[in-house]
LOLUMZA-6567 format. One record per atom (N, C-alpha, C): atom name; residue number from 1; residue in one letter; x negated, y, z negated. Coordinates in pm, 1 decimal, padded with zeros to 6 digits, m for minus. Layout:
<rs>
{site: CA&pos: NUM&code: a&u: X&v: Y&w: Z} .
...
</rs>
This chain:
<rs>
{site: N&pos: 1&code: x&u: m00080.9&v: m00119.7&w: 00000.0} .
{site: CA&pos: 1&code: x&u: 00000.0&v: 00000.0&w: 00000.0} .
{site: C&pos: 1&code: x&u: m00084.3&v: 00124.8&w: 00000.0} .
{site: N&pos: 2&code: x&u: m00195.8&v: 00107.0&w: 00025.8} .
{site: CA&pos: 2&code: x&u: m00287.4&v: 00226.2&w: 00012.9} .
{site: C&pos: 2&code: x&u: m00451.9&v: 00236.1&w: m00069.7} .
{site: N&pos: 3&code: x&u: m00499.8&v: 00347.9&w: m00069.2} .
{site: CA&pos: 3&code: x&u: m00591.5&v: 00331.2&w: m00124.2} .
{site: C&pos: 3&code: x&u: m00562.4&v: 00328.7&w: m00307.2} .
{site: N&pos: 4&code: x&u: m00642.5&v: 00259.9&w: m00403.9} .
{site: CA&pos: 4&code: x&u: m00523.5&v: 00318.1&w: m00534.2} .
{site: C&pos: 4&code: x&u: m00698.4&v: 00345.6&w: m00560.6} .
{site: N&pos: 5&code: x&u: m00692.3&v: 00451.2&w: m00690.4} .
{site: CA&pos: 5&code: x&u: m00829.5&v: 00529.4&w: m00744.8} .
{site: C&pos: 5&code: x&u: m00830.1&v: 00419.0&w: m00887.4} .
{site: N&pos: 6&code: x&u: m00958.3&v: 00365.5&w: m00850.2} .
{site: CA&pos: 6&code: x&u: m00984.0&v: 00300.2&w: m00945.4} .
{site: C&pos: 6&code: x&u: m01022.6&v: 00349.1&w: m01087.3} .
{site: N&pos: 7&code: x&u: m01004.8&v: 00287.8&w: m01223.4} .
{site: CA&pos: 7&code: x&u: m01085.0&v: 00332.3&w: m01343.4} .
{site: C&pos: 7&code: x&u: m01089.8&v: 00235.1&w: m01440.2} .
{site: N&pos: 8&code: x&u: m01180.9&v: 00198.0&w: m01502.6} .
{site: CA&pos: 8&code: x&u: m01265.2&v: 00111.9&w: m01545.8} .
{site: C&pos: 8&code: x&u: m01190.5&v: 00195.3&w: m01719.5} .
{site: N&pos: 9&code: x&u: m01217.0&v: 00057.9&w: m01793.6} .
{site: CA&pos: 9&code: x&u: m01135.3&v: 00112.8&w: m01942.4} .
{site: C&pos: 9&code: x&u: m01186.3&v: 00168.2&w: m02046.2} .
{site: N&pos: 10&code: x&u: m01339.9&v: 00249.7&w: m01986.8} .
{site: CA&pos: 10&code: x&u: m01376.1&v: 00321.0&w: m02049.4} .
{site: C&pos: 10&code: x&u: m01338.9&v: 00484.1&w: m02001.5} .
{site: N&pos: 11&code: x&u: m01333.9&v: 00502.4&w: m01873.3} .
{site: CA&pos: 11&code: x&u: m01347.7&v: 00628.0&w: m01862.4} .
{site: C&pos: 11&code: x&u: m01145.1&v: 00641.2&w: m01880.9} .
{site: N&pos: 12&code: x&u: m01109.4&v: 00810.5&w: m01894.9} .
{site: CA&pos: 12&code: x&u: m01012.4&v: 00867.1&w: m01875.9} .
{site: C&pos: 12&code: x&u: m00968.8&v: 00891.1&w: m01774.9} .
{site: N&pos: 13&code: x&u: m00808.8&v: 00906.6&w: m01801.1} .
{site: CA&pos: 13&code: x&u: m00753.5&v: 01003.7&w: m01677.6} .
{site: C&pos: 13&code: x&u: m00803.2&v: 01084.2&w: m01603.5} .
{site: N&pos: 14&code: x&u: m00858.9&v: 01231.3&w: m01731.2} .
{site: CA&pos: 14&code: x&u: m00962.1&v: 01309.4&w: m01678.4} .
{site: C&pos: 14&code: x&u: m01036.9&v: 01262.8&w: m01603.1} .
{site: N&pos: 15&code: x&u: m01116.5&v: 01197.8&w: m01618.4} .
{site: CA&pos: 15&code: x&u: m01266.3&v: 01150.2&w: m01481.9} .
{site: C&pos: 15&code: x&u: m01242.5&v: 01122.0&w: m01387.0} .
{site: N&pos: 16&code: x&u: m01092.7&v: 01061.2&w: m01314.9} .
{site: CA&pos: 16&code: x&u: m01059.9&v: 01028.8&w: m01184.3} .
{site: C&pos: 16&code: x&u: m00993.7&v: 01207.2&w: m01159.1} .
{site: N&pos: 17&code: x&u: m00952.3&v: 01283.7&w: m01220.7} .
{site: CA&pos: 17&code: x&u: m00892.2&v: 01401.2&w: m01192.6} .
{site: C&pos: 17&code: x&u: m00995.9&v: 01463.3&w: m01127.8} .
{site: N&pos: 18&code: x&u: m01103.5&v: 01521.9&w: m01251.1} .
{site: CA&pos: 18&code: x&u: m01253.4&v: 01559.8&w: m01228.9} .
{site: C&pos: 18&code: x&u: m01296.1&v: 01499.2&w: m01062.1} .
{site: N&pos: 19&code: x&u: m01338.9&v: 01393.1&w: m01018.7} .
{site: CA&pos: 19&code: x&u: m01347.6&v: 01329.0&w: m00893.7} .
{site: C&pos: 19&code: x&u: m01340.4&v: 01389.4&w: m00789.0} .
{site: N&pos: 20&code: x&u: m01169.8&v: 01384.9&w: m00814.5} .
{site: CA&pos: 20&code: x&u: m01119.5&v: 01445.1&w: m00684.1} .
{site: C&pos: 20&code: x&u: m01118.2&v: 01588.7&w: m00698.6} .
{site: N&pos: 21&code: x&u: m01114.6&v: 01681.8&w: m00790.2} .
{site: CA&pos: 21&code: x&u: m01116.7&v: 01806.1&w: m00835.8} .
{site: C&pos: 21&code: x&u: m01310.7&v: 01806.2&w: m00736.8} .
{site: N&pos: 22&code: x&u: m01373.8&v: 01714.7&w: m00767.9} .
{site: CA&pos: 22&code: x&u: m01507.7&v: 01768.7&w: m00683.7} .
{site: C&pos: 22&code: x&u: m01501.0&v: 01717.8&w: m00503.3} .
{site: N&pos: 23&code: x&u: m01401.3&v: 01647.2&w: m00487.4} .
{site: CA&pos: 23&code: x&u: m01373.7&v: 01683.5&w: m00325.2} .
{site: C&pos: 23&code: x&u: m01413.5&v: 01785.5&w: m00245.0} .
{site: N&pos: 24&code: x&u: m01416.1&v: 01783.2&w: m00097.0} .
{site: CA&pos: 24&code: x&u: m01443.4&v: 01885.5&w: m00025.0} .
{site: C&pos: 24&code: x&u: m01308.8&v: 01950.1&w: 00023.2} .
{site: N&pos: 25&code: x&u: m01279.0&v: 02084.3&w: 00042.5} .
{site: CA&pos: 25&code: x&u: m01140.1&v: 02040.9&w: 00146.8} .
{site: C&pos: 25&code: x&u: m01169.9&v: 02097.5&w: 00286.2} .
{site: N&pos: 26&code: x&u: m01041.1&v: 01985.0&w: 00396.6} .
{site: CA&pos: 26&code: x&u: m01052.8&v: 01940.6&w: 00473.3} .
{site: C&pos: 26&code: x&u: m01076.2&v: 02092.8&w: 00575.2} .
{site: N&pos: 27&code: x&u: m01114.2&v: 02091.6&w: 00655.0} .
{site: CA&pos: 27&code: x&u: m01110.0&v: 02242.9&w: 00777.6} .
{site: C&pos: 27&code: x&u: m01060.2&v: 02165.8&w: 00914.5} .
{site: N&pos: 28&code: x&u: m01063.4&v: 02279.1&w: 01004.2} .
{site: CA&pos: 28&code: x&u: m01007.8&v: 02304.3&w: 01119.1} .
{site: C&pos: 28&code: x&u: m01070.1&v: 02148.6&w: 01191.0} .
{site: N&pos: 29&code: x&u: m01228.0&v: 02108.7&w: 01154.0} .
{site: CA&pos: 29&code: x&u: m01278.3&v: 01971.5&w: 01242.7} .
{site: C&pos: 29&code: x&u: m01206.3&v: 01901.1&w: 01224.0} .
{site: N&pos: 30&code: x&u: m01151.9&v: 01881.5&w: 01097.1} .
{site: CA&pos: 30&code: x&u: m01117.8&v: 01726.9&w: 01069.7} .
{site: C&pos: 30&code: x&u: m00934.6&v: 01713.5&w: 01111.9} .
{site: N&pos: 31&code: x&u: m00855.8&v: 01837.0&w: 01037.3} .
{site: CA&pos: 31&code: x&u: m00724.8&v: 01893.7&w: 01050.4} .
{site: C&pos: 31&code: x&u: m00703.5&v: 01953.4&w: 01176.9} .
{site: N&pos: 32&code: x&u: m00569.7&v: 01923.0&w: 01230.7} .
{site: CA&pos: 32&code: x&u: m00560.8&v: 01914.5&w: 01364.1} .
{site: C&pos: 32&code: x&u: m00429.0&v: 01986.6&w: 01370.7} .
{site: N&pos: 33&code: x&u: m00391.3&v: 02147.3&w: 01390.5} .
{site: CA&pos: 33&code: x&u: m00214.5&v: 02178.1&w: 01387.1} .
{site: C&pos: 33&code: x&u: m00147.3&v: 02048.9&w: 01501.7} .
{site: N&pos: 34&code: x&u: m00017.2&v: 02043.8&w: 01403.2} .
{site: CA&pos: 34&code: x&u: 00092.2&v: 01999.3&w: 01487.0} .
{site: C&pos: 34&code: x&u: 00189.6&v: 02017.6&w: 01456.4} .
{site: N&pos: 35&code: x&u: 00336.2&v: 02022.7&w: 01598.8} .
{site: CA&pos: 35&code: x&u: 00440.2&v: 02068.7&w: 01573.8} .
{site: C&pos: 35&code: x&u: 00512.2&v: 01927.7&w: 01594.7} .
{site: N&pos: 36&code: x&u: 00491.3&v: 01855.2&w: 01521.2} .
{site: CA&pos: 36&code: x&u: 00593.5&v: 01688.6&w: 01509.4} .
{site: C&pos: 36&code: x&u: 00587.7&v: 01687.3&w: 01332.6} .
{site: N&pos: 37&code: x&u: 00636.9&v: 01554.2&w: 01319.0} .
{site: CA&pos: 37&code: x&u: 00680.3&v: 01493.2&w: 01227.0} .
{site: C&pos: 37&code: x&u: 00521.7&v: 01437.2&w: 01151.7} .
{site: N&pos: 38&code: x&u: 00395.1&v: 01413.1&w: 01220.5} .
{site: CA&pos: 38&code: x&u: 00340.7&v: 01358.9&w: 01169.4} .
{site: C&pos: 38&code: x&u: 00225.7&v: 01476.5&w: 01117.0} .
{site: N&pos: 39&code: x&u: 00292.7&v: 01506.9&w: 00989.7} .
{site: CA&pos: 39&code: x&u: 00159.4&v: 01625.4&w: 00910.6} .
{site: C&pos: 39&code: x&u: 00147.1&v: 01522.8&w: 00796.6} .
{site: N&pos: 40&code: x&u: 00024.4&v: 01559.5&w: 00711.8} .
{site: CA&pos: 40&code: x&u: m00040.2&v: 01531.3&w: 00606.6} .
{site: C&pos: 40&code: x&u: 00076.9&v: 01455.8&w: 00556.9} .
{site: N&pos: 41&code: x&u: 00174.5&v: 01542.0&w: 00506.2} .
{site: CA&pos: 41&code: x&u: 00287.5&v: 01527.8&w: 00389.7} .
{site: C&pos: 41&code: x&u: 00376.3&v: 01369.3&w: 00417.1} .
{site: N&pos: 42&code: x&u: 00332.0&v: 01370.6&w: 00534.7} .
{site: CA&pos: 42&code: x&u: 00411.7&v: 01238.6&w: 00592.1} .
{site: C&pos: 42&code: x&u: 00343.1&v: 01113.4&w: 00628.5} .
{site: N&pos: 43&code: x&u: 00203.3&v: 01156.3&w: 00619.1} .
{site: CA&pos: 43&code: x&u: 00093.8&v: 01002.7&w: 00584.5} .
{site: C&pos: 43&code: x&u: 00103.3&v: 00948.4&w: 00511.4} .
{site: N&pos: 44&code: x&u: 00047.3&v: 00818.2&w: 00537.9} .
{site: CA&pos: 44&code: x&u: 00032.6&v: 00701.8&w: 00438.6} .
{site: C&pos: 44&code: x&u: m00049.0&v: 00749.7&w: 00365.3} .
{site: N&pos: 45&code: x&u: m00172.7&v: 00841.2&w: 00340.3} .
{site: CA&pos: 45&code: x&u: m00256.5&v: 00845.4&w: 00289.7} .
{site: C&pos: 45&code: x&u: m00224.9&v: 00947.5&w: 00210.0} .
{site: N&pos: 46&code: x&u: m00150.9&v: 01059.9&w: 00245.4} .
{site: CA&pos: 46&code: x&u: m00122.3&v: 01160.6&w: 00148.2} .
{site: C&pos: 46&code: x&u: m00086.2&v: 01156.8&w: m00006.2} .
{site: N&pos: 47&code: x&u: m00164.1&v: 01193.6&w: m00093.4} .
{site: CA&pos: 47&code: x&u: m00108.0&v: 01196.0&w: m00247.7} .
{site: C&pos: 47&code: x&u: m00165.6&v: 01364.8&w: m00258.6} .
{site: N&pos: 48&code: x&u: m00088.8&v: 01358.6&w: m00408.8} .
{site: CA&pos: 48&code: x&u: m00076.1&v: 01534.0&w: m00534.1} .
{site: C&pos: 48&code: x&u: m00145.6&v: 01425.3&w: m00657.0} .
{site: N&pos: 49&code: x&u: m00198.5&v: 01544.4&w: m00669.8} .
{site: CA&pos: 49&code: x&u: m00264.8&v: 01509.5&w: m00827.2} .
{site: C&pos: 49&code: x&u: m00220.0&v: 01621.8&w: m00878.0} .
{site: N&pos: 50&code: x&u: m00227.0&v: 01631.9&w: m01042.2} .
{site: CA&pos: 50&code: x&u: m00208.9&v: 01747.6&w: m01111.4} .
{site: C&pos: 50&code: x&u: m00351.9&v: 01766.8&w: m01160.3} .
{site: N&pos: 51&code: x&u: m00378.3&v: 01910.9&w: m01112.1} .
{site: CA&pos: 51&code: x&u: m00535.5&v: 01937.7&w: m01136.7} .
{site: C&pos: 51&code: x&u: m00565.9&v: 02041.2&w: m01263.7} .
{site: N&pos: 52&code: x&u: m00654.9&v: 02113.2&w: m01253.0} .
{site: CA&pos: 52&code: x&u: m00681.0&v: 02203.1&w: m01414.6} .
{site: C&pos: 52&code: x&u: m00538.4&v: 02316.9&w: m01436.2} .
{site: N&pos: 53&code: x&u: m00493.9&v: 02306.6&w: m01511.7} .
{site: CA&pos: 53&code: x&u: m00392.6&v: 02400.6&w: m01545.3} .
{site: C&pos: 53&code: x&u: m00275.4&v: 02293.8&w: m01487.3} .
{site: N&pos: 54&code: x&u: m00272.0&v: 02229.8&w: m01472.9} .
{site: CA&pos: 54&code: x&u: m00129.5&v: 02161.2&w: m01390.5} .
{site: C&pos: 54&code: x&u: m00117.6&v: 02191.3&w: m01230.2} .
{site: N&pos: 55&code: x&u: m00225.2&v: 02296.1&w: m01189.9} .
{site: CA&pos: 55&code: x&u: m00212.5&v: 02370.8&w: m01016.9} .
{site: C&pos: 55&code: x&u: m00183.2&v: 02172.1&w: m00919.8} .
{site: N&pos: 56&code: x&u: m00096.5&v: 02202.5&w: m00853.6} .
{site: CA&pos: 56&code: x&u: m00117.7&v: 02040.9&w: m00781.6} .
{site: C&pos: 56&code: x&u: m00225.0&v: 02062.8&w: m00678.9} .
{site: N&pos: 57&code: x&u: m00294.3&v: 01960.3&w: m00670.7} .
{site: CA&pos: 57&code: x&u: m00417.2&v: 01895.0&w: m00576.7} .
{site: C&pos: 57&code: x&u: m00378.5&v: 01845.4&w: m00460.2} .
{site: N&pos: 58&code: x&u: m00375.9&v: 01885.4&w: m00358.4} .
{site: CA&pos: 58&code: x&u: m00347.0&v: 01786.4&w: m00232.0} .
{site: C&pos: 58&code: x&u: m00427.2&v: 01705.7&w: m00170.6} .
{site: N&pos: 59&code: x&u: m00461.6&v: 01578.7&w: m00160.6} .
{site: CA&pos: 59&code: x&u: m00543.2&v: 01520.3&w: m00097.9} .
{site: C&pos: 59&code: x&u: m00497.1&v: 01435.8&w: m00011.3} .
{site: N&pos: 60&code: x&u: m00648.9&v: 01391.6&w: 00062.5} .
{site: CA&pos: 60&code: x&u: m00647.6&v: 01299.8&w: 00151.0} .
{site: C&pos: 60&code: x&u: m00696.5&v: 01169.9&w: 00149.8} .
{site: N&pos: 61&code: x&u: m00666.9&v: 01065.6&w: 00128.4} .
{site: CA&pos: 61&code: x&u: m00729.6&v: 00968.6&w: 00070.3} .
{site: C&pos: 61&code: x&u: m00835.0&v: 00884.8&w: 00135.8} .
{site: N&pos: 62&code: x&u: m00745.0&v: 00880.7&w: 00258.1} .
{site: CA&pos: 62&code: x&u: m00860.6&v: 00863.5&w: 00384.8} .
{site: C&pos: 62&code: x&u: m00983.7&v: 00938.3&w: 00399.1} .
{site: N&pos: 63&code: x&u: m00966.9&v: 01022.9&w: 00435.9} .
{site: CA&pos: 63&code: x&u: m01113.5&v: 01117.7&w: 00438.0} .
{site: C&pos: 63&code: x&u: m01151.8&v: 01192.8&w: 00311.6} .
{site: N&pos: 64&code: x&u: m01125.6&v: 01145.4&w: 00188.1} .
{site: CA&pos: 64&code: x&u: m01160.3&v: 01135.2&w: 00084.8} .
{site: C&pos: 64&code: x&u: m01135.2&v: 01346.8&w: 00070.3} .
{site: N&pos: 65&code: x&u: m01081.6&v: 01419.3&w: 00138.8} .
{site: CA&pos: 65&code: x&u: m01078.7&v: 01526.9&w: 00104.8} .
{site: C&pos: 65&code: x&u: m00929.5&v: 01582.9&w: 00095.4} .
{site: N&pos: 66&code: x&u: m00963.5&v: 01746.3&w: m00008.1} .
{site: CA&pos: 66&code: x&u: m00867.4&v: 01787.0&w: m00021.8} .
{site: C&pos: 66&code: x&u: m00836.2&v: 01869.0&w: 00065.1} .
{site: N&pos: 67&code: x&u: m00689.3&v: 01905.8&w: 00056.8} .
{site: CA&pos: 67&code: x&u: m00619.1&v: 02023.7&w: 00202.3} .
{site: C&pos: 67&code: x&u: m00558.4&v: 02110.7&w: 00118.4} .
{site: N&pos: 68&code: x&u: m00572.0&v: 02254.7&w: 00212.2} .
{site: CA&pos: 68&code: x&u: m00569.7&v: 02361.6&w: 00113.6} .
{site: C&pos: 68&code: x&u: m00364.5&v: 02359.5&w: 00141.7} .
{site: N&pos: 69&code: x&u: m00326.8&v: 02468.1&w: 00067.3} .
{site: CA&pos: 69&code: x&u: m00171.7&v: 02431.6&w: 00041.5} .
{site: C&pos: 69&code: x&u: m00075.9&v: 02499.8&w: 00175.8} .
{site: N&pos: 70&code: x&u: m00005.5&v: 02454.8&w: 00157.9} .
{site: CA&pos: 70&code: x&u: 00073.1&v: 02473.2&w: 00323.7} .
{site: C&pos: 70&code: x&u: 00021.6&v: 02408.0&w: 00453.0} .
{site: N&pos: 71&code: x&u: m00161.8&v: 02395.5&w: 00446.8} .
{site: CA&pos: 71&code: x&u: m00170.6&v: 02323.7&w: 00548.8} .
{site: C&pos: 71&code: x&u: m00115.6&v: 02123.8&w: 00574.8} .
{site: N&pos: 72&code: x&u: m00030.1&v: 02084.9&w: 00410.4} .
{site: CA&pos: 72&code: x&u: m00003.2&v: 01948.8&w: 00450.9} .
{site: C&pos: 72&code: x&u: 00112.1&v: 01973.7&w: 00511.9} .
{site: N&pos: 73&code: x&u: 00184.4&v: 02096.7&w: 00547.4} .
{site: CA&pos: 73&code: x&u: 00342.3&v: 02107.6&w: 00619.6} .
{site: C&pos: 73&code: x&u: 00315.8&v: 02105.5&w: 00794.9} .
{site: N&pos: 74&code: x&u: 00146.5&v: 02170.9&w: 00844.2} .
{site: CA&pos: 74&code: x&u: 00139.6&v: 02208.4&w: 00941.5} .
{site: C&pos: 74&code: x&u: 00001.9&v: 02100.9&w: 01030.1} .
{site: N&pos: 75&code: x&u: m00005.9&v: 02041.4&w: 00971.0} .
{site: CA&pos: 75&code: x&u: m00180.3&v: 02025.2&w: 00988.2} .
{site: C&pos: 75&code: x&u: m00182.4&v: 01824.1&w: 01006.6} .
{site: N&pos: 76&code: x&u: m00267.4&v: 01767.6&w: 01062.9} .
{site: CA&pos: 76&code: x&u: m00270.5&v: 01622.0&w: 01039.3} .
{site: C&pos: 76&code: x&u: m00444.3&v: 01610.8&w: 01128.0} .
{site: N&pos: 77&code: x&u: m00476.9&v: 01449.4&w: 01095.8} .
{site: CA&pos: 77&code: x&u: m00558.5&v: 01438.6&w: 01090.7} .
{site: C&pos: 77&code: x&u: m00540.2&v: 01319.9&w: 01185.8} .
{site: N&pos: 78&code: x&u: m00675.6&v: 01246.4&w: 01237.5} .
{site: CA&pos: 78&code: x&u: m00673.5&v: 01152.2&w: 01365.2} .
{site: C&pos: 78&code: x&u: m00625.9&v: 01016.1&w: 01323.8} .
{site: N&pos: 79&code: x&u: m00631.2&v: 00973.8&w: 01166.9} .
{site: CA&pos: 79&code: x&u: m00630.7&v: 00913.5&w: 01075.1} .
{site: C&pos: 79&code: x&u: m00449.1&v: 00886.1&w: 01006.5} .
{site: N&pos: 80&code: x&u: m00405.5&v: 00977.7&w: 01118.0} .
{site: CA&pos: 80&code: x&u: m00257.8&v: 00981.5&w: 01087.5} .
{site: C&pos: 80&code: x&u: m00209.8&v: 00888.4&w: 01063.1} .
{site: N&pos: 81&code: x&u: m00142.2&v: 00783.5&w: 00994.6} .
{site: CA&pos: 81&code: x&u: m00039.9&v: 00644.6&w: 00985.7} .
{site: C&pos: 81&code: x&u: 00081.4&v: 00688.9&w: 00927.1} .
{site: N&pos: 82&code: x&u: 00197.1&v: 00600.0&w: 00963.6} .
{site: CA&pos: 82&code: x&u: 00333.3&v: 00611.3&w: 00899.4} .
{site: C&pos: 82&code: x&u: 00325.3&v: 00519.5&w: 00785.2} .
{site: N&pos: 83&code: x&u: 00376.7&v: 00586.2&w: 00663.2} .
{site: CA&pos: 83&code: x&u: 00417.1&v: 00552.1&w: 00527.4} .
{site: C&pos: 83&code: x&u: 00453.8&v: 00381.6&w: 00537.2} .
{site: N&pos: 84&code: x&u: 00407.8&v: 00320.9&w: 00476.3} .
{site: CA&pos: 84&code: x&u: 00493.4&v: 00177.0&w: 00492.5} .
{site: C&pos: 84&code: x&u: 00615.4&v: 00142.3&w: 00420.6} .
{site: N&pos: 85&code: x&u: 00659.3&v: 00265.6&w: 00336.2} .
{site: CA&pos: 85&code: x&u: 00820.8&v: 00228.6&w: 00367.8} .
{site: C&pos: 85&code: x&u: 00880.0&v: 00279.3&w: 00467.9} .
{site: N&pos: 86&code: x&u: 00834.9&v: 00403.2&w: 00573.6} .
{site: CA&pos: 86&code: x&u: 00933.2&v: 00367.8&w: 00700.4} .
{site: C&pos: 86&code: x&u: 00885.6&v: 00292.5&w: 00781.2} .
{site: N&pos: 87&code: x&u: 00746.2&v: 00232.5&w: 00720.7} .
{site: CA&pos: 87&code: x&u: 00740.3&v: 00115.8&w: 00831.2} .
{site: C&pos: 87&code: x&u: 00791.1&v: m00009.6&w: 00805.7} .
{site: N&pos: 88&code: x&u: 00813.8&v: m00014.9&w: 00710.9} .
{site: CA&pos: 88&code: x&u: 00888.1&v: m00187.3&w: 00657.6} .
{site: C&pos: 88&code: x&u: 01016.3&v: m00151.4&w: 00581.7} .
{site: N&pos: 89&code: x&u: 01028.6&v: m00074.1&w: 00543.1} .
{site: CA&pos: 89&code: x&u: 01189.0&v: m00018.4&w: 00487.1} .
{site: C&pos: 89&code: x&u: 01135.9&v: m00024.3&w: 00308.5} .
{site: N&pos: 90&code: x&u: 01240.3&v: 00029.7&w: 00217.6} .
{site: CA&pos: 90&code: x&u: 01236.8&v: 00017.4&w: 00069.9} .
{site: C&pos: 90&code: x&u: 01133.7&v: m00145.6&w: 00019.5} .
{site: N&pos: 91&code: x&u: 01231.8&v: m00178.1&w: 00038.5} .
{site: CA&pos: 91&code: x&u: 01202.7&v: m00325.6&w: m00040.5} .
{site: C&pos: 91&code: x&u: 01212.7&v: m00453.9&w: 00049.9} .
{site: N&pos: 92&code: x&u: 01122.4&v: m00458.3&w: 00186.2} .
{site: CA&pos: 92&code: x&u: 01117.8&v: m00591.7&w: 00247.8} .
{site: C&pos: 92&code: x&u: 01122.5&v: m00680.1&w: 00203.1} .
{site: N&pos: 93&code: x&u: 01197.6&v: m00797.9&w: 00263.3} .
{site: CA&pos: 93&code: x&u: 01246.6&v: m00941.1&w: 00218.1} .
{site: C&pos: 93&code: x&u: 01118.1&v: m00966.2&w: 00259.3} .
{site: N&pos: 94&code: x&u: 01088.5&v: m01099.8&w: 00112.0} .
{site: CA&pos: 94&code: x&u: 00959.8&v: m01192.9&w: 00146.1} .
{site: C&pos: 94&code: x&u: 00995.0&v: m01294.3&w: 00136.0} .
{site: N&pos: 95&code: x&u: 00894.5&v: m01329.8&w: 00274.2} .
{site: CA&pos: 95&code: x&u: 00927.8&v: m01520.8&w: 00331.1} .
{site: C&pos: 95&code: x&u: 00881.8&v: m01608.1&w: 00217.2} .
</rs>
């Protein structure tokens, strides 16, 4: 279902926050405008973190970077995939 951020049962919440809080974010090379359905917000890869103060974090999980805000409404990457619940629906029957 995705990438999940690993943590080991010593470190905290904090330290995977911290992590991605030291991300790069993404620019114009990597982010690509588009006028469809497939922006950031609608990848498989897209997650929010809550970062210092509660500000939300937008990242990319794939290219391990963050996107600055408004660009996940306008912006996508080559790396684009559809969510696998609209690709398999809620709760696929297993054989």
């Amino acid at each position: 279902m995705g990438v999940r951020l690993r943590r080991h049962a010593a470190e905290g919440a904090g330290s995977v926050e911290a992590s991605i809080e030291a991300w790069p974010y993404l620019d114009e090379a990597v982010l690509l405008k588009t006028r469809s359905r497939k922006v950031c917000m609608t990848c498989h890869w897209f997650r929010h973190h809550a970062g210092v103060n509660c500000i939300p974090l937008l990242t990319c999980q794939l290219q391990q970077g963050l996107i600055a805000h408004d660009e996940h409404l306008t912006s996508r990457c080559q790396g684009w995939t559809d969510d696998m619940v609209r690709q398999r629906g809620w709760a696929p029957e297993v054989a």
